[in-house]
Backbone bond lengths (Angstrom), bond angles and torsions (degrees), N, CA, C in turn:
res aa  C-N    CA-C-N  psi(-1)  N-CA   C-N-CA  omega(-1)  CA-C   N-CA-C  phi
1 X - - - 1.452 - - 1.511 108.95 -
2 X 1.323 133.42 134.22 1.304 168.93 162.78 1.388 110.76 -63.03
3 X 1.620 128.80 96.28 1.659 105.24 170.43 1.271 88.13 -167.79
4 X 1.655 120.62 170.92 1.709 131.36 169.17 1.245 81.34 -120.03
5 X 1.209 86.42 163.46 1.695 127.31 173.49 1.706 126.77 -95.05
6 X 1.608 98.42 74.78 1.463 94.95 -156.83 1.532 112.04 -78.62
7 X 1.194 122.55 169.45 1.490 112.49 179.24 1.479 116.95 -76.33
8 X 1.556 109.52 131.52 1.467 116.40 172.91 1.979 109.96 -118.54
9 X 1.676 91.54 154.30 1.397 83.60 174.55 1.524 101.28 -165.34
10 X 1.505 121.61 142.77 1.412 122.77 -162.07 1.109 102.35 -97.68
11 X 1.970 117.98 162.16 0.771 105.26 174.89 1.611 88.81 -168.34
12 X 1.386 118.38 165.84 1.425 118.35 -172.73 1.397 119.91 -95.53
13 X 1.315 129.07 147.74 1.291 125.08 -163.55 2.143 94.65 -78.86
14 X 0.864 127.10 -35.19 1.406 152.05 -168.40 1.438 121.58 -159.61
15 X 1.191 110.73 135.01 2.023 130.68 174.69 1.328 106.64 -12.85
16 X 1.151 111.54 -64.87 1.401 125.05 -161.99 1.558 99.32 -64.28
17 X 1.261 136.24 5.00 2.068 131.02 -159.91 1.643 71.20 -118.01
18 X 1.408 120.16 -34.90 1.796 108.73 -142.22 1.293 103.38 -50.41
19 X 1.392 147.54 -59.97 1.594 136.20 -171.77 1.476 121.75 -42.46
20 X 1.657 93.62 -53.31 1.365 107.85 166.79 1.815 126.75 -50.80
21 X 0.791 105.95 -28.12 1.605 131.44 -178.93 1.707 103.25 -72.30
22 X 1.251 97.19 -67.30 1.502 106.88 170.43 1.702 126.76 -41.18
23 X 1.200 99.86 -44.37 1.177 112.15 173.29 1.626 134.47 -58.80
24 X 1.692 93.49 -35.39 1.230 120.29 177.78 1.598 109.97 -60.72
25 X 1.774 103.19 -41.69 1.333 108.08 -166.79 1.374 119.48 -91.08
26 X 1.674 94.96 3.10 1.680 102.47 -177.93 1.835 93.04 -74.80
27 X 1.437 86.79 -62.58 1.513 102.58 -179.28 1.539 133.66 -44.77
28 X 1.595 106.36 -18.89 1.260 96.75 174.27 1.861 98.83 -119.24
29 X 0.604 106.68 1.03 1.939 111.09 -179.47 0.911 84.76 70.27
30 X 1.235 133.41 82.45 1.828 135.74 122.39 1.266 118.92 -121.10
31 X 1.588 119.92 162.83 1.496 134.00 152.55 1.530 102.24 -25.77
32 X 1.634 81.71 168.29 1.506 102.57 -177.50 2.046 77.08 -130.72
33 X 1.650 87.26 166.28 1.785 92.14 170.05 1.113 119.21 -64.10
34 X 1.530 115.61 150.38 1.088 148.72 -173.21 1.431 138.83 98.22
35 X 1.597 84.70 18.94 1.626 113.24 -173.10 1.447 101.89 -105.75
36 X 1.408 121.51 133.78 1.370 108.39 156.12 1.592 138.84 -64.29
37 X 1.295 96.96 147.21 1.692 95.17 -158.73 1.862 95.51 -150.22
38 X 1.187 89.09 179.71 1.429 114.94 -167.56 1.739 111.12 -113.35
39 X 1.741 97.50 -37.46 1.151 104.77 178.67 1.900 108.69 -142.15
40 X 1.170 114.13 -172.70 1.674 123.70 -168.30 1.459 106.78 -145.36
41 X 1.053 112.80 129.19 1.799 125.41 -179.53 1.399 90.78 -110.37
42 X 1.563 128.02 76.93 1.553 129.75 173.02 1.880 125.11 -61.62
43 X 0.642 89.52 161.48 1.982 93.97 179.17 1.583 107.29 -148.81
44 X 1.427 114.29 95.65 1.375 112.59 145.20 1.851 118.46 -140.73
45 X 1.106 95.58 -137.56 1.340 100.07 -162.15 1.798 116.15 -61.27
46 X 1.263 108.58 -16.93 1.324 124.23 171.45 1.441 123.93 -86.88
47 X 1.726 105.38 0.40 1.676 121.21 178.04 1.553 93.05 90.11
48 X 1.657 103.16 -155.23 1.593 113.45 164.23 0.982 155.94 -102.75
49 X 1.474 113.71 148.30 1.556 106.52 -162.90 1.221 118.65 -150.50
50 X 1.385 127.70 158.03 1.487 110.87 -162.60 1.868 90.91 -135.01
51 X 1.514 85.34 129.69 1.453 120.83 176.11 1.734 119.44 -101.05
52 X 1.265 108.15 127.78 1.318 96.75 167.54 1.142 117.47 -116.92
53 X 1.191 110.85 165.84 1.938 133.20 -139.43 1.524 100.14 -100.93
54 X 1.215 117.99 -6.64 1.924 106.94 -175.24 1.522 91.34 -87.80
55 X 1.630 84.00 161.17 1.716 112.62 -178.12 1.862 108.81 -64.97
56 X 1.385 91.33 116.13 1.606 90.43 175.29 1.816 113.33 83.78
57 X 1.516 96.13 15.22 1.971 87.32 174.12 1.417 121.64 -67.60
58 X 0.923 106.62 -177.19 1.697 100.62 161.62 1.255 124.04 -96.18
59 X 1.423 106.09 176.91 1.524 104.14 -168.84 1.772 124.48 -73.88
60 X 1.373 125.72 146.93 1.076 93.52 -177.95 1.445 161.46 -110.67
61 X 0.774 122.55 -137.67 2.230 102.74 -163.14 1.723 102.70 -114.31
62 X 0.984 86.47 122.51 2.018 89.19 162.62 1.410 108.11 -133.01
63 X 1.728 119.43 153.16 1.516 122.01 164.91 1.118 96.87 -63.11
64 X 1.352 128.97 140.18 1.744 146.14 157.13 1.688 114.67 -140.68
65 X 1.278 104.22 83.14 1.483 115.27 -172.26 1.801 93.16 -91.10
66 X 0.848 145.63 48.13 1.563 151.58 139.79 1.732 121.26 -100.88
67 X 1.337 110.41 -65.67 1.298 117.94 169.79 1.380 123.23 -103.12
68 X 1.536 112.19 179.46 1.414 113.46 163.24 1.612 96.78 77.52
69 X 1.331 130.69 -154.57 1.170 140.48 -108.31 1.877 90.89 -109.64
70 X 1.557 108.95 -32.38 1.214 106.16 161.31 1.344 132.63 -76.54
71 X 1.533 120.22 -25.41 1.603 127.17 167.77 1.632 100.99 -55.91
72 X 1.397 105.75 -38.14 1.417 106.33 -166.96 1.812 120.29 -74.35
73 X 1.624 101.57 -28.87 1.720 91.15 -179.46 1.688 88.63 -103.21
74 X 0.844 142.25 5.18 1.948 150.75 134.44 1.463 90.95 -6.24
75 X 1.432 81.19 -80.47 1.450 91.93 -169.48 1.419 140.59 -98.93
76 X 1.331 110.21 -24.26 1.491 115.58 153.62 1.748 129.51 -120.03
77 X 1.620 94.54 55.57 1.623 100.49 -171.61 1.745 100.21 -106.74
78 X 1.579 112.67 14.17 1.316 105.83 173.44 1.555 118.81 90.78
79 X 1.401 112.66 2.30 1.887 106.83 -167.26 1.000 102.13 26.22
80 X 1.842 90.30 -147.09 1.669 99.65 -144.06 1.333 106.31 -74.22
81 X 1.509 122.03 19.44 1.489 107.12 151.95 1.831 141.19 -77.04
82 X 1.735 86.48 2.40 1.831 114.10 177.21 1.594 97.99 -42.30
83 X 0.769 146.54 139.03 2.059 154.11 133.85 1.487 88.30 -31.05
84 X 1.529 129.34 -60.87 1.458 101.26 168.46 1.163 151.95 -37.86
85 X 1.348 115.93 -47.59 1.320 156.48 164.76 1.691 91.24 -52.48
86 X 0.793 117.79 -63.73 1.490 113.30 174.25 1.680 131.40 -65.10
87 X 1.158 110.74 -14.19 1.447 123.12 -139.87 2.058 71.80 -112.11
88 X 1.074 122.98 -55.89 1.613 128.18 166.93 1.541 117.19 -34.17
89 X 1.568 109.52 -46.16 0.911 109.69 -158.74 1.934 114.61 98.21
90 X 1.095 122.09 21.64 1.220 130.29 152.32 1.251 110.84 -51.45
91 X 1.804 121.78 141.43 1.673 116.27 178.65 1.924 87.41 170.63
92 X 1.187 89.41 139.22 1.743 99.41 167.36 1.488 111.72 -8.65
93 X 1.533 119.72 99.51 1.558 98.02 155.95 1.900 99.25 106.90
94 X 1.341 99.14 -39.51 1.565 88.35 164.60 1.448 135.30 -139.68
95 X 0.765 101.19 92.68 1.465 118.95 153.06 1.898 129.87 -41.46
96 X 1.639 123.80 67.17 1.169 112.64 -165.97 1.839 108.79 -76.26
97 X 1.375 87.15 171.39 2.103 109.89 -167.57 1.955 85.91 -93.90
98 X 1.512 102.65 106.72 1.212 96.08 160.61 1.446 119.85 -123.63
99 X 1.659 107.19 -166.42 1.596 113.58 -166.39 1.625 84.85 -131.77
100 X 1.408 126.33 137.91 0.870 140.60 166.40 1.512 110.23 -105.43
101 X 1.672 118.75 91.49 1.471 102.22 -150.20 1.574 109.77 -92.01
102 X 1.552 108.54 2.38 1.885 112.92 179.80 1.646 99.74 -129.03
103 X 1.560 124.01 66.37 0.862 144.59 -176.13 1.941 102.58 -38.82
104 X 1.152 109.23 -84.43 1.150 113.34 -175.78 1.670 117.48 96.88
105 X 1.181 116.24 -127.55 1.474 141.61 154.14 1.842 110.65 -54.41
106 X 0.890 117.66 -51.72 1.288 136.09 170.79 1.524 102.76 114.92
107 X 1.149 139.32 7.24 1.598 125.63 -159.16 1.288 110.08 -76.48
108 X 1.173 143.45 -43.11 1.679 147.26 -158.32 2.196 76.45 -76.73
109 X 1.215 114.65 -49.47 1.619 97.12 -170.39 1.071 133.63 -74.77
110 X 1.664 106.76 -11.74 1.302 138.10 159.51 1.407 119.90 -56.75
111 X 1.379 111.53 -46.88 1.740 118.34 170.26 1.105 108.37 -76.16
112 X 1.333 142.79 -36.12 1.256 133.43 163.15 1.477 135.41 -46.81
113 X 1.821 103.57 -35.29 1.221 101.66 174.36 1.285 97.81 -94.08
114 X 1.196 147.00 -2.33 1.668 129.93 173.96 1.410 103.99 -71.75
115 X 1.637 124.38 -40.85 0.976 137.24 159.55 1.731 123.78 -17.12
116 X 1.402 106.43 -57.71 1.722 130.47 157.33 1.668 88.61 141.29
117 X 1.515 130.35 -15.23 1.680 115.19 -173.64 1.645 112.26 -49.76
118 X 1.427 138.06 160.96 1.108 152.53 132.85 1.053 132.21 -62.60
119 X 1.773 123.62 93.79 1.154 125.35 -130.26 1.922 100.38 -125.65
120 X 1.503 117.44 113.63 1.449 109.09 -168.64 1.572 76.44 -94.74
121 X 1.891 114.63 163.96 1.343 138.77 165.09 1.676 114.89 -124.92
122 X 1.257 96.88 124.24 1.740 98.81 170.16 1.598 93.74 -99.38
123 X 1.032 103.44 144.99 1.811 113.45 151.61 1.472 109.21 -148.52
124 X 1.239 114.85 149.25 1.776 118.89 -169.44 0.986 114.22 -117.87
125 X 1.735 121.19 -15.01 1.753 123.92 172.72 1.652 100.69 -80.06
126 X 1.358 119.27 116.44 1.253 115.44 168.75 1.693 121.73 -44.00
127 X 1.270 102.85 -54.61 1.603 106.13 -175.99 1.429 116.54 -72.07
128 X 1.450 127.64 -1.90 1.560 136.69 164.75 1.225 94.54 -94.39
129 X 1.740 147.71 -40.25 1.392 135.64 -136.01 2.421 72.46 -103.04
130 X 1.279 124.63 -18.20 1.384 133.92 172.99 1.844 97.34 -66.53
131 X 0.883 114.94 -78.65 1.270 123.51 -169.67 1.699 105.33 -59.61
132 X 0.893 127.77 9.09 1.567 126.28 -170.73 1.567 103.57 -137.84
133 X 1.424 122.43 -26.32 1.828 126.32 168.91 1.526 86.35 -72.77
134 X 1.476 133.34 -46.56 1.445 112.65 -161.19 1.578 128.03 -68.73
135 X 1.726 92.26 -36.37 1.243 107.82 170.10 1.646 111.07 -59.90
136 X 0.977 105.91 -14.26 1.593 101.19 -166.07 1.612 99.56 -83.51
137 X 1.534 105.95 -71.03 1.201 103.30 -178.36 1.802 108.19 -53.99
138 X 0.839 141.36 -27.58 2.112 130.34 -177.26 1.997 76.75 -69.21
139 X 1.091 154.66 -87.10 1.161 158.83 -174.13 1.713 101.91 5.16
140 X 1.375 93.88 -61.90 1.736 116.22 -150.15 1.399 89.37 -62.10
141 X 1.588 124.82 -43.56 1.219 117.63 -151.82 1.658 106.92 -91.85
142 X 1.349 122.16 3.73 1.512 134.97 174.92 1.446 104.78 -92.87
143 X 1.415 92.81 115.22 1.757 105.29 179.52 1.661 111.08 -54.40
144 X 1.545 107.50 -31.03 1.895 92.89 179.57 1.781 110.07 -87.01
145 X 0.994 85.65 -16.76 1.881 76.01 178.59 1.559 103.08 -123.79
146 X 1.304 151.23 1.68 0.933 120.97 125.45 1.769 139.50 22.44
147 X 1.229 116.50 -108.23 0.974 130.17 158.67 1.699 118.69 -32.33
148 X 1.575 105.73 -43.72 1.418 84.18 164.01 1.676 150.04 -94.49
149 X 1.575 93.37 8.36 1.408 120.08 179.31 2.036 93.37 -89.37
150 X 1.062 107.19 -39.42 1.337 109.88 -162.13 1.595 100.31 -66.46
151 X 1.220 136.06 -21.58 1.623 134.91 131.30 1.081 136.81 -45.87
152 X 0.955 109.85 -1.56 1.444 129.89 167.43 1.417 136.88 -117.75
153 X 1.451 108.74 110.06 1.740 115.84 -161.09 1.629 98.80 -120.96
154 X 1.454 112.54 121.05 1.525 136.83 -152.23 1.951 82.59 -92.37
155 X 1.366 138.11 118.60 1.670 126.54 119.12 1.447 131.43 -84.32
156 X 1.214 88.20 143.56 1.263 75.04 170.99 1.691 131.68 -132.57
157 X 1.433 116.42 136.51 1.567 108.12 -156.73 1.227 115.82 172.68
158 X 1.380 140.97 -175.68 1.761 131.24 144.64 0.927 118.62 -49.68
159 X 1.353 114.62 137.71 1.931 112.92 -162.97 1.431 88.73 -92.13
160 X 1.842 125.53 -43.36 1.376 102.67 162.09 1.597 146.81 -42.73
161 X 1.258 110.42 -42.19 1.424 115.74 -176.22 1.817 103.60 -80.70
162 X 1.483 110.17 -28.37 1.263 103.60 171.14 1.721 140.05 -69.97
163 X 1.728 98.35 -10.21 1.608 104.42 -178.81 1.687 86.62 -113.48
164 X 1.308 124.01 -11.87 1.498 105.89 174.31 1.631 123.91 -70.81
165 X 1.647 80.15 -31.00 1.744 86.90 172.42 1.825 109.17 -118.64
166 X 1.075 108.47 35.94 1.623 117.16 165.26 1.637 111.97 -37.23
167 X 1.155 115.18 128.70 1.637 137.24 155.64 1.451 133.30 -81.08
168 X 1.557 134.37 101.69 1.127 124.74 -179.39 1.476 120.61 83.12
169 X 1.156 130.48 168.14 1.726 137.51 -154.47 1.846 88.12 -38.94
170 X 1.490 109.62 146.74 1.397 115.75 167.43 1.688 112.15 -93.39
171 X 1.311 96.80 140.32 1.735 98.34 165.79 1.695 116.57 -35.79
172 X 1.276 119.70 111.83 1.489 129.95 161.09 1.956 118.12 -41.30
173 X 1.511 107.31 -37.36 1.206 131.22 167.83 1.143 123.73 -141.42
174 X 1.617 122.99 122.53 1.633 153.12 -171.84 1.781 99.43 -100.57
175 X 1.489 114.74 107.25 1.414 133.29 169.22 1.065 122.25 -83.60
176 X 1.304 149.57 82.14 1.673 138.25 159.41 1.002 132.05 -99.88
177 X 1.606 113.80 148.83 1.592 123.09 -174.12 1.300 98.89 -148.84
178 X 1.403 112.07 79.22 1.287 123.04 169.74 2.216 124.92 -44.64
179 X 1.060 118.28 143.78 1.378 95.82 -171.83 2.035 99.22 -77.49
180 X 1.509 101.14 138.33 1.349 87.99 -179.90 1.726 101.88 -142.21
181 X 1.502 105.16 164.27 1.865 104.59 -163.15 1.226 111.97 -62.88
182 X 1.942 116.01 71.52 1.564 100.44 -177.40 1.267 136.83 -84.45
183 X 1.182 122.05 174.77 1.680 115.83 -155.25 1.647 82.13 -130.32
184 X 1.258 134.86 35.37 1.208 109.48 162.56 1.126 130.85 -90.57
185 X 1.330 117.78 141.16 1.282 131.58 -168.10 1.649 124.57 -62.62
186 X 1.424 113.31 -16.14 1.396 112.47 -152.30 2.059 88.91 -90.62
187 X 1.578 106.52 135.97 1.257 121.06 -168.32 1.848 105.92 -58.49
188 X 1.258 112.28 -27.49 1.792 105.51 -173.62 1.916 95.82 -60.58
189 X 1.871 106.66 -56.45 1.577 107.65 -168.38 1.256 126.79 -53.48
190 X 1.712 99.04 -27.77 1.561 112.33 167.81 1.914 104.61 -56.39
191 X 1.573 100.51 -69.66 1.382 98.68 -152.25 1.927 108.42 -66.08
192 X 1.230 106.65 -19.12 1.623 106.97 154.78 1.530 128.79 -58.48
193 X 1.489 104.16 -31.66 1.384 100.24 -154.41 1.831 96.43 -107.29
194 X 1.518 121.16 15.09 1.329 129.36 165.60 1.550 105.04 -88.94
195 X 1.662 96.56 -40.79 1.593 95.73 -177.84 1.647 136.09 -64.05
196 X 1.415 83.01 -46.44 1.913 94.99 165.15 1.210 128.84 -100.75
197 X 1.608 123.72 13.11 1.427 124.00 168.45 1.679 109.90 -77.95
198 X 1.331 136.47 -20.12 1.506 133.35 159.01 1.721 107.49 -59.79
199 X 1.128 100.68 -59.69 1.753 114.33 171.60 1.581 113.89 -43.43
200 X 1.423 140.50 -56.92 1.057 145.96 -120.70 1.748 116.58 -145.82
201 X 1.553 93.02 -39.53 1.649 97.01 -177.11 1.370 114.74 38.96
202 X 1.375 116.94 -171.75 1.485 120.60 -153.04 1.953 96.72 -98.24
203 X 1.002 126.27 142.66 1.333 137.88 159.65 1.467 120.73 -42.90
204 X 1.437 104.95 66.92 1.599 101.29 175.63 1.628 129.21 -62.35
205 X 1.573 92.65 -16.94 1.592 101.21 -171.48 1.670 105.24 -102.77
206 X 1.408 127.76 45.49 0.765 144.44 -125.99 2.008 81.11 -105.51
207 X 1.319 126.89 -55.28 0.957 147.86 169.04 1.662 127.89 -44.56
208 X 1.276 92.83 -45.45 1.434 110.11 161.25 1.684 130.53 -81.19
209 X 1.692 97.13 -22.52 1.452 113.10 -175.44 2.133 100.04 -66.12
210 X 1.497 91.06 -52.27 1.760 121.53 173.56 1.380 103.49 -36.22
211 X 1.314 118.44 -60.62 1.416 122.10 -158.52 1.511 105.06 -89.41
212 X 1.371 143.52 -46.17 1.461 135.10 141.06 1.308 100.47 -8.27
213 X 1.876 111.48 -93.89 1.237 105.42 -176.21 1.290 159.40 -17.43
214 X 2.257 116.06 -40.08 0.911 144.24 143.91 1.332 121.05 -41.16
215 X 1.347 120.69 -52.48 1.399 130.20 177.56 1.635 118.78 -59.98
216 X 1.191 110.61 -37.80 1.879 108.03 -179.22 1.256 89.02 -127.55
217 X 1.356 146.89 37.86 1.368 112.40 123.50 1.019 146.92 -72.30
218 X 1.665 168.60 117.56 1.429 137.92 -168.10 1.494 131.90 -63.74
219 X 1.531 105.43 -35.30 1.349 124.05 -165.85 1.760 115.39 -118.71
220 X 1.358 116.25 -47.97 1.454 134.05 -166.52 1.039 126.17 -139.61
221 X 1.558 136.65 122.95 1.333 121.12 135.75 1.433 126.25 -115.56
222 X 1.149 115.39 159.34 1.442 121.84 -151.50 1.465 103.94 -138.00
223 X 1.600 145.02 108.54 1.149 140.78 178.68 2.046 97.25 -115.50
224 X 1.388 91.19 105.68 1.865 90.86 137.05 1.057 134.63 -58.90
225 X 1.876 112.66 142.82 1.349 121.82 -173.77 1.033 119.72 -150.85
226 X 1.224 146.30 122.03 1.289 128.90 151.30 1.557 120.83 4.95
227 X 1.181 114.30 131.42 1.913 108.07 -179.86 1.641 101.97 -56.64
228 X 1.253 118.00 -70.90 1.643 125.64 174.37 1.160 131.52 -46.50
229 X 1.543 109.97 -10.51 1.607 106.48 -164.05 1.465 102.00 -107.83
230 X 1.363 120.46 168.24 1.601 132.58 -122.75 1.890 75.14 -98.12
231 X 1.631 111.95 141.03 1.253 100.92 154.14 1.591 133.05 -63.46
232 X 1.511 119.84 157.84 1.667 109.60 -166.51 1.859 114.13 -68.04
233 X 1.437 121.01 132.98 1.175 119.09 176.11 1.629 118.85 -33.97
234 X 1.312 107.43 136.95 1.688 123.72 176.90 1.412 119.78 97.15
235 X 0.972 152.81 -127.18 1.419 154.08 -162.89 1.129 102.52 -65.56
236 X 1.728 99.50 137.15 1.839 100.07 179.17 0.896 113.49 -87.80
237 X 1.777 133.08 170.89 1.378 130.91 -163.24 1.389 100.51 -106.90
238 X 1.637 122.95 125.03 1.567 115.54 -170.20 1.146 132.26 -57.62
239 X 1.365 118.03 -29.15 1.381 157.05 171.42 1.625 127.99 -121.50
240 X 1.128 118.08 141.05 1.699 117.37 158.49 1.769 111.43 -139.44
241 X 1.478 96.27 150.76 1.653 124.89 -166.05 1.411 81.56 -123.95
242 X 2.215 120.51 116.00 1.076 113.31 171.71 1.647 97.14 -118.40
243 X 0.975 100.46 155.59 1.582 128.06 159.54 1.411 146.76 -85.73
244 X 1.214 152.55 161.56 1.636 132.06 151.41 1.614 112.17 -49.54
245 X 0.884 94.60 -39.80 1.753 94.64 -179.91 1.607 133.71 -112.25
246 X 1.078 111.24 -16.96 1.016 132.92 -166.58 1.374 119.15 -156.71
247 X 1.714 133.67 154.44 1.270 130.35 179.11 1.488 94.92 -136.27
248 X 1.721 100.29 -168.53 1.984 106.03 -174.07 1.509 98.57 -153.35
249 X 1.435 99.02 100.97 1.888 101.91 -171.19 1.911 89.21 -87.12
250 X 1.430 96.69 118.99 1.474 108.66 -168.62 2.000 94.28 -105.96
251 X 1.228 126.18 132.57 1.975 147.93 159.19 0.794 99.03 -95.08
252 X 1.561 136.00 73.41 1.076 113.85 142.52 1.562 136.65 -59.04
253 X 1.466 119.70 152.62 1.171 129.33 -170.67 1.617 123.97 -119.72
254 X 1.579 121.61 -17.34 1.045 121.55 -163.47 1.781 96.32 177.69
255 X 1.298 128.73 126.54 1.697 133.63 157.83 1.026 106.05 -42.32
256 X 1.600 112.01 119.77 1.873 137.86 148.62 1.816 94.59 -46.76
257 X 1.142 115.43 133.19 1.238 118.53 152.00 1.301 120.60 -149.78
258 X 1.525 123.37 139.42 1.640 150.31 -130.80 1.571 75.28 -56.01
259 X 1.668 94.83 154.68 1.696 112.81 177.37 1.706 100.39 -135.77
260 X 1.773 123.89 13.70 1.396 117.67 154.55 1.569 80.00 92.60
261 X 1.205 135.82 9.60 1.826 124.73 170.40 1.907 110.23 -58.40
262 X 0.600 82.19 105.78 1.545 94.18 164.26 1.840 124.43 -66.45
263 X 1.353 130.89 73.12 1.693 107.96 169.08 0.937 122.14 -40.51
């Protein structure tokens, strides 16, 4: 992975965040305000979010799995008729235990667990794997999604070193969405993908992430891609599910079969 280390530093949206704020910055080793910075790990009433400090940025990004754009494909994103939903191996009866190993934002793991799957998350940028524990817990405490955050268990770390040295039953299905040079047009991916390209850069180990993956999955792995862009070096993908925008080069390894899940 490709990235600098730009300056971050927290700070509270209002008095009442300041302890809370503090805490944040114990926890992640950063400034508190009044430091110069590049960027802002904010805290108010909307939880956290990280703002950046240049003239004219955009606004900034927090996980919010209650409202907004996730309440909305919640409920009208089609279930298990998603290409995701498919691309997993979703189908009458089964519901597989996956690992979402380039967490991110959390949304593709987010539909999965609305879905009903049991969904673990790696993320390795501290201040995204920050912005994605918070969202989780504001989740937990919303009576309609609740339950579906509560399927959802956040790690956080190298997703490589973490499935090389994996503990206990392996994920049935391995999820990736490597970060890659996208050209999409829609203004949220833009104003996300200004924010964490200093942070994050492009997935050089993209190859190695693949081949981990292969190794402790039982049943599947599944990497998102760009529709156009080159599948990831080494093992070919047995199958592909394409899209307008995007496709899902799926390895399979072994038949999903029904586990008595009930929709």
């Amino acid at each position: 992975m490709s990235a600098s280390n730009p300056q971050v530093r927290v700070e509270p949206l209002a008095p009442q965040f300041a302890a809370t704020a503090s805490e944040w910055a114990r926890r992640l080793g950063l400034p508190e305000q009044g430091v110069d910075a590049e960027f802002a790990l904010q805290l108010g009433e909307g939880g956290l979010r990280l703002q950046s400090l240049e003239a004219q940025a955009p606004g900034p990004v927090r996980v919010d799995f209650v409202e907004g754009a996730a309440a909305h494909r919640r409920q009208f994103g089609g279930g298990s008729g998603q290409m995701i939903a498919k691309a997993v191996g979703i189908q009458p009866g089964v519901r597989p235990r996956v690992l979402d190993a380039t967490a991110g934002l959390g949304r593709d793991a987010f539909v999965l667990a609305t879905l009903g799957c049991e969904v673990q998350l790696i993320e390795r940028q501290p201040l995204i794997a920050a912005l994605l524990d918070d969202g989780l817990a504001r989740a937990r405490r919303d009576a309609e999604v609740a339950a579906i955050a509560g399927r959802m268990t956040l790690l956080e770390g190298n997703a490589i070193e973490l499935m090389e040295h994996w503990q206990g039953e392996p994920p049935q299905v391995i999820y990736l969405d490597p970060m890659f040079p996208h050209r999409d047009k829609s203004a949220l991916v833009k104003k996300e993908m200004r924010l964490f390209r200093p942070f994050v850069g492009d997935d050089l180990d993209a190859p190695a992430l693949l081949a981990a993956a292969l190794r402790l999955a039982s049943h599947r792995v599944v990497v998102k891609r760009p529709r156009k862009a080159p599948a990831i070096d080494g093992a070919k993908p047995g199958y592909v599910l394409e899209g307008k925008s995007s496709r899902y080069d799926i390895y399979p390894k072994k038949k999903l079969e029904a586990s008595g899940f009930q929709a």
